[in-house]
C-alpha positions as CSV (number, residue, x, y, z in Angstrom):
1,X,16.6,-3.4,19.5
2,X,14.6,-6.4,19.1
3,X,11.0,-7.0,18.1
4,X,8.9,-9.9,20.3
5,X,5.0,-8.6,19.4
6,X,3.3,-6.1,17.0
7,X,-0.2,-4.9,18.7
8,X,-1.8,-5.3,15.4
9,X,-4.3,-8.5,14.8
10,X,-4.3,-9.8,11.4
11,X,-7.6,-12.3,12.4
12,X,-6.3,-14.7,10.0
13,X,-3.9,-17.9,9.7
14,X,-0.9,-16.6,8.0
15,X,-0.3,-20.0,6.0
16,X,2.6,-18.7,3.3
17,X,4.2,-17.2,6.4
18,X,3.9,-20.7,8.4
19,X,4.9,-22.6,5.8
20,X,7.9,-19.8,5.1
21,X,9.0,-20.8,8.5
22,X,8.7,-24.5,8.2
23,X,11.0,-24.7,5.4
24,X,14.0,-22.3,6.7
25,X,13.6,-24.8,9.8
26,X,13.4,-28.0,8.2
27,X,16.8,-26.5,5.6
28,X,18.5,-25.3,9.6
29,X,18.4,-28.6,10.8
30,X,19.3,-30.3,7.9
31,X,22.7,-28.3,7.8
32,X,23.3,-29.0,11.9
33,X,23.5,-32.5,10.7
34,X,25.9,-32.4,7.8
35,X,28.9,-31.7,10.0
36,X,32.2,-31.2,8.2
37,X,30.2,-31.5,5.0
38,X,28.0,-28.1,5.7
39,X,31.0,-25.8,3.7
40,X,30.1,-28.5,0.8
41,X,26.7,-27.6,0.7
42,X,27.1,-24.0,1.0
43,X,29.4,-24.1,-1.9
44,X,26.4,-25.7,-3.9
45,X,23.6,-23.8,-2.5
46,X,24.7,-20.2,-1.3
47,X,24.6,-17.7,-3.3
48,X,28.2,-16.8,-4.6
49,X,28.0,-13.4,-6.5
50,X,30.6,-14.1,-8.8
51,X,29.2,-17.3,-9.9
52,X,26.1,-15.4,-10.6
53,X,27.9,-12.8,-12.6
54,X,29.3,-15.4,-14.7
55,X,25.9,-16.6,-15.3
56,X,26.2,-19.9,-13.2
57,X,24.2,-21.4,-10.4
58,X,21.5,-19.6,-11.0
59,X,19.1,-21.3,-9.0
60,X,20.9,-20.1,-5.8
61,X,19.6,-17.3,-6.1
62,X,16.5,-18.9,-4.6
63,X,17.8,-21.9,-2.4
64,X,19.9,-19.0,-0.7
65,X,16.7,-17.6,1.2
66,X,15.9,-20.7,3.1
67,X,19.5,-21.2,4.3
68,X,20.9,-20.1,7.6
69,X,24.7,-19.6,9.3
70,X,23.8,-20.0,13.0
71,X,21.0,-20.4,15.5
72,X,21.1,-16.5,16.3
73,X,20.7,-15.8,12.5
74,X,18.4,-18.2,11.9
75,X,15.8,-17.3,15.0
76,X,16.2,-13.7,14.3
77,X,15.1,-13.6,10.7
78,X,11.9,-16.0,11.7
79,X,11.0,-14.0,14.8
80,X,11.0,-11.0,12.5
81,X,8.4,-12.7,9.3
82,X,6.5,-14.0,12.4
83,X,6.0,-10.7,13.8
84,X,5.7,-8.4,10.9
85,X,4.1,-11.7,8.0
86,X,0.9,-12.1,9.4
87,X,-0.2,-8.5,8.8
88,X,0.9,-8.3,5.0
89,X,-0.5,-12.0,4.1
90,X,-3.7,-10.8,5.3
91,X,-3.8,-7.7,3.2
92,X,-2.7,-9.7,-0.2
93,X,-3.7,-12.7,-1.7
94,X,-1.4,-15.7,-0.9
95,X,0.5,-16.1,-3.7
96,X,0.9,-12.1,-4.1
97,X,2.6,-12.6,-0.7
98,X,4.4,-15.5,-2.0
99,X,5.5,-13.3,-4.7
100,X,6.3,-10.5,-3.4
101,X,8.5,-11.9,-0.6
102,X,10.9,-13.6,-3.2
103,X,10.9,-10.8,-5.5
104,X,12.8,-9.1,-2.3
105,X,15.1,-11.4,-1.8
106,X,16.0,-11.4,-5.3
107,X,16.1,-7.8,-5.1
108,X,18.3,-8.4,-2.0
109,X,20.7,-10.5,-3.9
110,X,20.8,-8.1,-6.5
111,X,21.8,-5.2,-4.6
112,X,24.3,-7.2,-2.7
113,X,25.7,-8.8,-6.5
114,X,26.3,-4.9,-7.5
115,X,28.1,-3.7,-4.3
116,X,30.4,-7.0,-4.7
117,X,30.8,-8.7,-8.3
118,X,33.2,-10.2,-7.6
119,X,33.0,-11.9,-4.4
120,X,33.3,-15.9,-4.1
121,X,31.9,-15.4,-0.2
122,X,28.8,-17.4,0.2
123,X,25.9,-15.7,1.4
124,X,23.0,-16.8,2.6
125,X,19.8,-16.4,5.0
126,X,16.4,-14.9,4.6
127,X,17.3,-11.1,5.6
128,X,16.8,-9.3,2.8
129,X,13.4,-10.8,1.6
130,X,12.3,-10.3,5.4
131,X,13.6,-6.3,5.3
132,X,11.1,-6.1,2.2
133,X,8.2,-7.4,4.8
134,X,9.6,-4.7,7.0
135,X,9.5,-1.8,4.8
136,X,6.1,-2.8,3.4
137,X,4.9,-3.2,7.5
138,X,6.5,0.0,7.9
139,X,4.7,2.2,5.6
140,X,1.6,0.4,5.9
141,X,1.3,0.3,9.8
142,X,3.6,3.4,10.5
143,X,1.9,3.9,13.8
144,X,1.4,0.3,15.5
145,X,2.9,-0.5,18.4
146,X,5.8,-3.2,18.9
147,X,6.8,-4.3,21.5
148,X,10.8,-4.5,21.8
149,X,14.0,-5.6,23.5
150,X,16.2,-2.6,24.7
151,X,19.9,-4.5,25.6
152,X,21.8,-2.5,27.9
153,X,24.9,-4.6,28.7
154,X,24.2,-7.2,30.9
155,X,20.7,-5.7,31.4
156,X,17.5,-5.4,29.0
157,X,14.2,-3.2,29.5
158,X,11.1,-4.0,27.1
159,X,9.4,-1.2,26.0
160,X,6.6,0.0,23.5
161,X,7.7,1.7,19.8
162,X,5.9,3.1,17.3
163,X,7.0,0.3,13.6
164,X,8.6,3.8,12.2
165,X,10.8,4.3,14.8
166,X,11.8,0.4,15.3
167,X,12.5,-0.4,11.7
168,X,13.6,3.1,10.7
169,X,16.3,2.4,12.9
170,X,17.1,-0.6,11.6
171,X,17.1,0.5,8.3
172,X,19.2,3.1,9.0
173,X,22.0,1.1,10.4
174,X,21.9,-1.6,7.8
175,X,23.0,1.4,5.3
176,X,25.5,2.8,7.8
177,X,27.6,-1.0,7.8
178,X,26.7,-1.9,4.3
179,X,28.7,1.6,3.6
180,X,31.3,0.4,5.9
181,X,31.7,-2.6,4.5
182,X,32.5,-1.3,0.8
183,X,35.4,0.4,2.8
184,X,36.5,-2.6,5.1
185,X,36.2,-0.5,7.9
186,X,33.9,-3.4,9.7
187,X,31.8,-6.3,8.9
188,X,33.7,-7.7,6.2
189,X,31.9,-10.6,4.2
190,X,28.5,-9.6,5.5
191,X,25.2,-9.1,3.4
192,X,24.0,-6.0,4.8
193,X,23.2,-4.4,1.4
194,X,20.9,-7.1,0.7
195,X,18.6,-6.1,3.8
196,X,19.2,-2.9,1.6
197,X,17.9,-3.9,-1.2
198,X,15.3,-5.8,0.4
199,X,13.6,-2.0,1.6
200,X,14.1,-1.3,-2.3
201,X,11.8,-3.9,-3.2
202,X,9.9,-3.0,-0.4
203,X,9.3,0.7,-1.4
204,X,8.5,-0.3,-5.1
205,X,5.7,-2.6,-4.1
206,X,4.0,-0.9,-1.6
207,X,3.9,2.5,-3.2
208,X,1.3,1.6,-5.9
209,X,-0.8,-1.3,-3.8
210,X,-0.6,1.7,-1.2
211,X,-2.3,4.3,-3.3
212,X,-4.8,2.7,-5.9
213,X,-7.8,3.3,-5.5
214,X,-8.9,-0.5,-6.0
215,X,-7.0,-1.8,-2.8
216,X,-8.3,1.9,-0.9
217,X,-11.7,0.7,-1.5
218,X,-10.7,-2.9,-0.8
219,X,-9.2,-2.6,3.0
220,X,-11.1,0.5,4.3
């Protein structure tokens, strides 16, 4: 399934998301034109968890977030902070966003740093700070309406789901490989616990914005 347009208005200019965008862009098409030199700078800017565990390159932990591995990848991840962005910058202040959307891809990294210490892979892309957007979107807007890609072979259908359905879904198969890939059944090599951990962060933030009665008052 794939996401193309929440039916919920934000009625504001969501500038951290824009900007967000603007830098995983300019970061994409500065790797298209490194050529043979891209596995270089992914060896100086992806996150590597066993360099982390040794207590090196820390600052990949950061610069990871903004980096991409293809144009699929890359469009996917923005489509999704477009989509799902606007609404949370508009319910928090700017730099709360700010905040809140690295402390889930650090989260992400963490998570993926546990379930593989030792790994010298490099991994990369905005994924799990975006599956914190998700899961905040999700149990803040569990009832709006997206409107989503259906693939069926050569063949795709758009339809109208409810956020919990979409990204409950989504969630759920990001545990089901992440799982997998502890075993080496499938998708060796790739981050899905970090779009795990990413819902982790997700679920700690939004639980107490969700239910003080400050931001009730705030937002009714």
């Amino acid at each position: 399934m794939f996401p193309i347009k929440d039916h919920n208005p934000s009625h504001k200019t969501p500038v951290v998301t824009y900007i967000i965008i603007f830098l995983c862009s300019i970061a994409w098409f500065y790797e298209l034109s490194l050529g043979s030199e891209l596995d270089n700078f992914f060896q100086s800017w992806a996150l590597q968890p066993a360099e982390i565990v040794a207590g090196s390159s820390l600052l990949t932990l950061i610069t990871c977030m903004f980096l991409h591995g293809g144009w699929m990848h890359i469009i996917g991840n923005m489509l999704f902070l477009y989509i799902f962005g606007d609404n949370l910058e508009a319910k928090m202040w700017k730099m709360k966003f700010t905040f809140f959307y690295l402390i889930s891809g650090l989260t992400a990294s963490a998570l993926q740093i546990y379930a593989d210490p030792t790994s010298m892979i490099p991994n990369i892309g905005a994924s799990g700070a975006i599956a914190g957007v998700m899961w905040w979107y999700l149990l803040l807007y569990p009832k709006a309406q997206v409107d989503t890609l259906i693939f069926m072979g050569t063949f795709f259908r758009k339809i109208t789901l409810p956020a919990y359905f979409m990204l409950g879904y989504w969630f759920a198969t990001q545990v089901f490989s992440g799982t997998a890939s502890i075993w080496q059944f499938s998708t060796w090599g790739v981050a899905y616990w970090a779009h795990v951990g990413g819902f982790v962060a997700g679920v700690l933030f939004v639980i107490p914005y969700k239910f003080s009665k400050k931001t009730y008052k705030k937002h009714v």
